[in-house]
C-alpha positions as CSV (number, residue, x, y, z in Angstrom):
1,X,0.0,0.0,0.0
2,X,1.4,3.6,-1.0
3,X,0.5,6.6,0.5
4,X,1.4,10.5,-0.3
5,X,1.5,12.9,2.4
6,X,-0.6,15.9,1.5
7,X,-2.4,17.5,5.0
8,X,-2.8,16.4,8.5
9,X,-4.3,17.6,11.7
10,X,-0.9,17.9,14.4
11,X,-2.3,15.5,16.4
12,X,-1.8,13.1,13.8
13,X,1.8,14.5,13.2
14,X,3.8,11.0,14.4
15,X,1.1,8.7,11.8
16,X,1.7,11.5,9.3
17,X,5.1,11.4,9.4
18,X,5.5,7.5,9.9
19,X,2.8,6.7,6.4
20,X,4.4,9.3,4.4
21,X,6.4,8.6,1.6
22,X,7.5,5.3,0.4
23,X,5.8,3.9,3.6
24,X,3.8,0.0,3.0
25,X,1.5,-1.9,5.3
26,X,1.0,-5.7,5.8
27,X,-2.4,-7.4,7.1
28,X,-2.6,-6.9,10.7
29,X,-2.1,-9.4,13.4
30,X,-5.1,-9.8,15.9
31,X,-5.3,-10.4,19.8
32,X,-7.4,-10.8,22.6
33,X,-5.7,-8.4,25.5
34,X,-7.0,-8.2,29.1
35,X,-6.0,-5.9,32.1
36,X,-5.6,-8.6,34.4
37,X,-4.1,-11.9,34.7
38,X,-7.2,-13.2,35.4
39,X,-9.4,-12.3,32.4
40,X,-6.6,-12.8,30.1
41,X,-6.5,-16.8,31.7
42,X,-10.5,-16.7,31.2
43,X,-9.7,-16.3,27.6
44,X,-7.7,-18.8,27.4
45,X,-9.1,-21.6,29.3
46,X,-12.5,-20.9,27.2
47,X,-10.4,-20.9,24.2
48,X,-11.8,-17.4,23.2
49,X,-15.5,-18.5,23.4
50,X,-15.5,-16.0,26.2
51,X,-14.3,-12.5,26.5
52,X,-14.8,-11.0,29.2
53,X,-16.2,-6.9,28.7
54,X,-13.1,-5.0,29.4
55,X,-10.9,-7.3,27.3
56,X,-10.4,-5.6,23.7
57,X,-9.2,-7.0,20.6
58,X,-5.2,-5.6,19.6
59,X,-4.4,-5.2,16.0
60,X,-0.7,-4.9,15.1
61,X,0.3,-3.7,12.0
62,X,3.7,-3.7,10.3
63,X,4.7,-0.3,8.3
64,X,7.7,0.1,6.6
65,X,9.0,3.4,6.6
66,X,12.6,5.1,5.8
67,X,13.5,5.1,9.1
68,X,12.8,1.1,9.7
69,X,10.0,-1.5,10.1
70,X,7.3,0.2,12.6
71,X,4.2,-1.7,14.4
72,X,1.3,-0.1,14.8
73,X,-0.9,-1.3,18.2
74,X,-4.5,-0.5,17.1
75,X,-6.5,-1.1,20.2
76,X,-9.7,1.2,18.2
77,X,-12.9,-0.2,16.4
78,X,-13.9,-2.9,18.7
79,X,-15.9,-1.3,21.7
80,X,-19.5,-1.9,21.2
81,X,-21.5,0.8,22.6
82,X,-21.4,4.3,24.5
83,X,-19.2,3.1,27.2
84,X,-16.5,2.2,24.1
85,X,-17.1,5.0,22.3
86,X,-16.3,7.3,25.4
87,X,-12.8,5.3,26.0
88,X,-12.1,5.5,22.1
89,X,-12.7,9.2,22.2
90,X,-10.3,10.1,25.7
91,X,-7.4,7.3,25.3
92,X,-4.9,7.3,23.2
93,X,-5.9,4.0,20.8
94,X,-3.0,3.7,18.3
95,X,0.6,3.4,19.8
96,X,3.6,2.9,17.8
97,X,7.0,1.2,18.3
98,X,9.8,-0.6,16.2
99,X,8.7,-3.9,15.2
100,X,12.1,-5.0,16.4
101,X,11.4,-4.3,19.9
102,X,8.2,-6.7,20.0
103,X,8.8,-10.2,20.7
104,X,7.8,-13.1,22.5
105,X,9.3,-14.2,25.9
């Protein structure tokens, strides 16, 4: 995927910067993540049948960009109703980091 860099807001300055140019995406990776050890083991023993209502789904997306490979943590889009809408709209849902710093243990 290309992209040109034309306008941007500056909150979006770090995206802008990151997708302009000769920057390409790959097809995200999904996850279930939790905020406790506890939920995140429901999860699992239910093998994903169950999710408990503060877990969200994480989307990491490689982007290759001049300055290196970049992975984009998507934690947006998958809060159903106004209680997700109101943490989509006052957290920060995209975080970014070198792909080489994410690994398993």
């Amino acid at each position: 995927m290309r992209m040109r860099c034309l306008t941007a807001p500056a909150a979006a300055a770090l995206a802008i910067f990151v997708l302009c140019a000769t920057a390409s995406a790959t097809e995200p990776v999904q996850a279930t993540v939790c905020p406790s050890q506890a939920k995140a083991e429901q999860v699992l023993q239910s093998q994903g049948h169950f999710v408990p209502d503060d877990c969200r789904t994480l989307r990491v997306t490689r982007v290759d960009s001049p300055a290196g490979p970049l992975c984009v943590m998507d934690f947006s889009g998958n809060n159903a109703g106004i209680l997700g809408a109101l943490k989509d709209a006052v957290a920060t849902t995209q975080w970014w980091a070198a792909c080489a710093a994410l690994h398993g243990p």
